[in-house]
N, C-alpha and C positions, 0 to 999 in steps of 0.2 A: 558740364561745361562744353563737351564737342557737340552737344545737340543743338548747341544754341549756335555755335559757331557754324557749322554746314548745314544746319535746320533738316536731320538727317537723325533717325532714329540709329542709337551707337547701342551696341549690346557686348558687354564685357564679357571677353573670353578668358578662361582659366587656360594658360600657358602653362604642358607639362614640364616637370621638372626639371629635365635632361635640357632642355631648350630656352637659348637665353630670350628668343622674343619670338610669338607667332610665326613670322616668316621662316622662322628655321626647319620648322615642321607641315608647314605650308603656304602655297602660292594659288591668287586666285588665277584663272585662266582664261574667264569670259565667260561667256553664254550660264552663270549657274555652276560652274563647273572649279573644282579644287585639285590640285595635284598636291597630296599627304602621306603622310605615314599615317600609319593604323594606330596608332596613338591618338591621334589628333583626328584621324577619321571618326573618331569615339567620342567626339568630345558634342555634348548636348548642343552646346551653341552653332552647330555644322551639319546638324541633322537635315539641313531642307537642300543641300547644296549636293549635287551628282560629285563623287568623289573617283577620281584616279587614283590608285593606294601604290606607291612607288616598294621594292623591295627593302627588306630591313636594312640589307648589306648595301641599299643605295640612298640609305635616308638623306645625304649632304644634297642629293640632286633636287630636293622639294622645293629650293629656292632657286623658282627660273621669273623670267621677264615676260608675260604673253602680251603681244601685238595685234589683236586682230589673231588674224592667222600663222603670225611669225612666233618664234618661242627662242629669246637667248638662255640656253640652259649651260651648266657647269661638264666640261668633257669628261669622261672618265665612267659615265654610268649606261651602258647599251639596252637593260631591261626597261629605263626607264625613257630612254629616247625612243625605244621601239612600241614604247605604250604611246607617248606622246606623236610620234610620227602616225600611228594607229587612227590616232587621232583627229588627225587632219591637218597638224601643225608642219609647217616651214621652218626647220631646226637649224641653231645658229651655235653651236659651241663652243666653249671660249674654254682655256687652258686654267685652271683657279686655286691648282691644288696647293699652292702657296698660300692663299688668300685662305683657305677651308682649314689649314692647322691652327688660327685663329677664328673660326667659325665664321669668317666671311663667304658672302658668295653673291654670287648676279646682284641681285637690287641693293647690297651694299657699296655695291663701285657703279652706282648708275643714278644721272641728275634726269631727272623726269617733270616736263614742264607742260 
């Protein structure tokens, strides 16, 4: 039914368990490019995509916002801003850790039009 509606080849990803929806485990970032856990880095349907693999100890960070070259990501995880600033990205971070003891984070508090 999404094929027909964005006329857009859709290919079903198995979301690992620990995670309530894709985004939790990963963010796309542009150019081809994924910031994941090695979870999700493993996952068949992700194989053709350059992956950034965030630390275990910083999996909540995998859900950021990419702009272009800007990146609103969640504050609190420095391994993974330092991969992303590596990167090339203009880094924006925002305070979340309220938002993350419910498993919220960036693209959950964001209207994108």
């Amino acid at each position: 039914a999404l094929e027909m509606v964005f006329a857009r080849p859709v290919i079903p990803v198995r979301v690992p368990g620990r995670f309530r929806h894709l985004l939790t485990g990963c963010s796309y970032l542009g150019r081809n490019r994924l910031l994941t856990t090695a979870e999700c880095a493993a996952l068949p349907a992700l194989a053709t995509f350059e992956k950034l693999v965030v630390p275990e100890a910083e999996w909540p960070a995998c859900n950021v916002l990419a702009l272009g070259d800007d990146a609103i990501i969640p504050d609190g995880y420095p391994e993974t801003a330092r991969m992303l600033s590596a990167a090339g990205f203009n880094l924006h971070p925002v305070p979340l850790s309220e938002y993350e003891k419910r498993d919220g984070s960036v693209t959950c508090l964001s209207l994108i039009y």
